[in-house]
N, C-alpha and C positions, 0 to 999 in steps of 0.2 A: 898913863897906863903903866902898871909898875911892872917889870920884868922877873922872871922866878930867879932866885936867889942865886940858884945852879945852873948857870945858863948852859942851853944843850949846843954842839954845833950847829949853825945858820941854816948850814945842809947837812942832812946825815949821809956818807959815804957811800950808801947806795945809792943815792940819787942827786950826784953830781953828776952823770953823764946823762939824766933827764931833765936837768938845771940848764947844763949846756946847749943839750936838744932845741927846748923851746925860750931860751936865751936868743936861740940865734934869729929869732925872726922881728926880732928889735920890735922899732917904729912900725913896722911895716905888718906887723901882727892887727891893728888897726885895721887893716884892708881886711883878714879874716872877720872879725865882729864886727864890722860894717855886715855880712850876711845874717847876723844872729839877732839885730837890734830889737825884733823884736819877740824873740824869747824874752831876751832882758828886760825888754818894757815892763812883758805879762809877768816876771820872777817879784820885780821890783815893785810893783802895782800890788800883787799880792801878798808880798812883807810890809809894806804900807809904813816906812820910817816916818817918823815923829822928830820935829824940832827935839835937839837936846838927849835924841836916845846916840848910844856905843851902839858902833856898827862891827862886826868885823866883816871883810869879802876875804873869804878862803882861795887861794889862787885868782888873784886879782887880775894876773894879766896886763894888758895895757888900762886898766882900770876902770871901766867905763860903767861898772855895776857902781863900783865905790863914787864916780862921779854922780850918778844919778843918785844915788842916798845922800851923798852929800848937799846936794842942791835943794833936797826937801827936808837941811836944817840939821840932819845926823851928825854926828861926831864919828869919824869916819877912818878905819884903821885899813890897809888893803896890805896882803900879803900872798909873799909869790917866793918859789925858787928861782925864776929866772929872772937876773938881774939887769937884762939887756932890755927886757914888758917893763919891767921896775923906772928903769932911766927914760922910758919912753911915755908912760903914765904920768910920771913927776914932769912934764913935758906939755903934758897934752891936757892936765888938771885946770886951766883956765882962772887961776888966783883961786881953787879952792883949797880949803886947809886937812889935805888928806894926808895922813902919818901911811908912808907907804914902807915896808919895813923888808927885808928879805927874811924869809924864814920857812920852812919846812910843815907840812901841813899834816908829817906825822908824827912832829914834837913842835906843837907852837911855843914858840918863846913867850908866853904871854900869860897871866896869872888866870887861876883857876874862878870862874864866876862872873866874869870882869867886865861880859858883853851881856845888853840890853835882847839884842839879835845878831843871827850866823848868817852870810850869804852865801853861795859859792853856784858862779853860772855857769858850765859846760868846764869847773875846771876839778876840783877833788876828786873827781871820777877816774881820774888820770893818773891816782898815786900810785904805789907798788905794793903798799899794805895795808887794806882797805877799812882792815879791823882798829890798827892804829889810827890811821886819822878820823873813823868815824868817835872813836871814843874823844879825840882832841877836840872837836867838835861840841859834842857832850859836855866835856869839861871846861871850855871858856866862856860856854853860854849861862847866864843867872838862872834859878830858880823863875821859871814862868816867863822868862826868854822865849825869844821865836827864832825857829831856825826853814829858811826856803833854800832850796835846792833843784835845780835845771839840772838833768843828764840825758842823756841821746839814750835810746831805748834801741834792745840788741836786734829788732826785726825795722831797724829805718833806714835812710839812708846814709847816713854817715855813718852807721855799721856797715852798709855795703860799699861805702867809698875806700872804708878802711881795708874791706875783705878784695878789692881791688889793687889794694897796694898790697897785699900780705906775700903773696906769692913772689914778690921781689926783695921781701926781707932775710936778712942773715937768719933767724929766729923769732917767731911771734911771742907778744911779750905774756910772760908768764901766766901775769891775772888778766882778765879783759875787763876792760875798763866799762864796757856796757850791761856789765852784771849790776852796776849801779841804776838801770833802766828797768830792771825788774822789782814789781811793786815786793815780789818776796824777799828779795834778797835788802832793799832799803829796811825792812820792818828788820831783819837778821839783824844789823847792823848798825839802828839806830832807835828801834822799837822800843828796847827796856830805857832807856831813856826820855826820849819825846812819845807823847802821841801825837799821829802820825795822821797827815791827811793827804792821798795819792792822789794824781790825775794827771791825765796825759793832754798833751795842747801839740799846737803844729805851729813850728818856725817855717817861713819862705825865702829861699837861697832865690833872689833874680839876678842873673847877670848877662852879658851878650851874650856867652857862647862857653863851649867845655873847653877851648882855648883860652880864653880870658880867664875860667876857672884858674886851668890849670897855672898860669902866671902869677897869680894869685896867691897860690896854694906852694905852688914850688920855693916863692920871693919867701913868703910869711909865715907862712906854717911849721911848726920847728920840724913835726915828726915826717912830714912829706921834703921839706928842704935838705933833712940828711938823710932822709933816704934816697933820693937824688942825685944827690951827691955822692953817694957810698957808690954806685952804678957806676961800669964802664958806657962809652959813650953808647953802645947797641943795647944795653938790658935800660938805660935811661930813655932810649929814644921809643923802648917798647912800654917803659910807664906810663910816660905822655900818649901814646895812644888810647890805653887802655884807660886813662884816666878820664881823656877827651870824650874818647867814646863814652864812658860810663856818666859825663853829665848831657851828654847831647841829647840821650836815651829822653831828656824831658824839656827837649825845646817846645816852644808853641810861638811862634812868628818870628820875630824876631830874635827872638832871645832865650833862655832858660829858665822853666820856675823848678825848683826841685822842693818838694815839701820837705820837712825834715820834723817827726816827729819826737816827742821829748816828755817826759816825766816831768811833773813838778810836785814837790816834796815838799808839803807845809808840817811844820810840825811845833809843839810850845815844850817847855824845858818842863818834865816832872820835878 
């Protein structure tokens, strides 16, 4: 895969300290998409890779979209700003031959047309310019390309895990990253390009307990880890409450199921 002649910085300078964010949760980001495996199943089931097609996964993460394309024969490119999911992917690949790259998902380093199909599971939703990366999107997928897209929808729960931490933040972040969950604003943003086929489906979070969650989520999670970290020891010890509490809210016996509903975003390259 040939690189544009002009290559852009790896990370664009606004989002090196959202590089570092979800960097820091290494290996150990693993233990989050362990709750998600099967969103990924239904994303990846529905993009339906073919031996010998260009894959790109848009914010690869610890890579586990890019692993499962890969295995049903793709050619398989995974990219991410955070370089810590990067090192941890290239880890956790199992002898497949995945080109995992660091690179910025609102100027890909990557030539214009050049993929077959786009993935991206629960992570471009997450940029800071939402109109930039959907066009990057657009622009490295071919003519009659498939592009699938998972994002958490702003009336589920992981909108409300997040609206649980918000009130301990310095600042909530500019764009909300769950405007990517509304069927309107994906067509804004991706419509003149792809047509577009919407539908929502439901991920299940099971784990022992909103303690366990929250272990979890504190170890692994970039955006919950440093905000944790930013806390003196009494506004930290009031997250984990509030965080406990807020997955307890869905035990059933032993344990916790918390549904987590999600948009899924099929669309083919005009």
């Amino acid at each position: 895969m040939n690189v544009q002649t002009n290559p852009l910085p790896a990370i664009q300078p606004h989002n090196e300290r959202a590089a570092s964010v979800w960097s820091s949760g290494g290996r150990d980001y693993e233990e989050i998409i362990r709750g998600v495996y099967d969103g990924i199943d239904t994303t990846v089931a529905a993009l339906a890779p073919r031996p010998g097609e260009r894959i790109l996964d848009v914010a690869t993460g610890t890579g586990i979209t890019a692993r499962a394309c890969a295995r049903r024969g793709a050619h398989v490119t995974g990219i991410d700003i955070a370089a810590g999911l990067l090192d941890a992917a290239r880890g956790l690949s199992d002898g497949l031959a995945i080109d995992y790259r660091l690179g910025d998902a609102e100027a890909l380093p990557l030539a214009d047309a050049g993929f077959d199909a786009v993935v991206s599971t629960f992570g471009v939703m997450f940029v800071g310019r939402p109109e930039a990366a959907a066009g990057e999107l657009a622009r490295v997928c071919r003519p009659g390309g498939r592009l699938a897209l998972a994002t958490w929808t702003p009336d589920g729960t992981i909108a409300e895990m997040f609206a649980v931490m918000r009130p301990y933040m310095a600042a909530p972040p500019a764009v909300s990253p769950f405007d990517w969950g509304r069927p309107e604003r994906l067509r804004q943003l991706l419509g003149d390009a792809f047509d577009l086929t919407i539908r929502v489906e439901t991920s299940h979070y099971v784990e022992t307990g909103g303690e366990a969650a929250w272990n979890t989520f504190v170890t692994g999670y970039g955006p919950t880890r440093a905000l944790a970290a930013s806390l003196d020891e009494d506004r930290r010890a009031a997250l984990k409450r509030d965080f406990v509490a807020f997955h307890e809210r869905y035990r059933e016996g032993q344990g916790i199921h918390v549904p987590r509903t999600f948009v899924l975003t099929l669309g083919t390259r005009r």
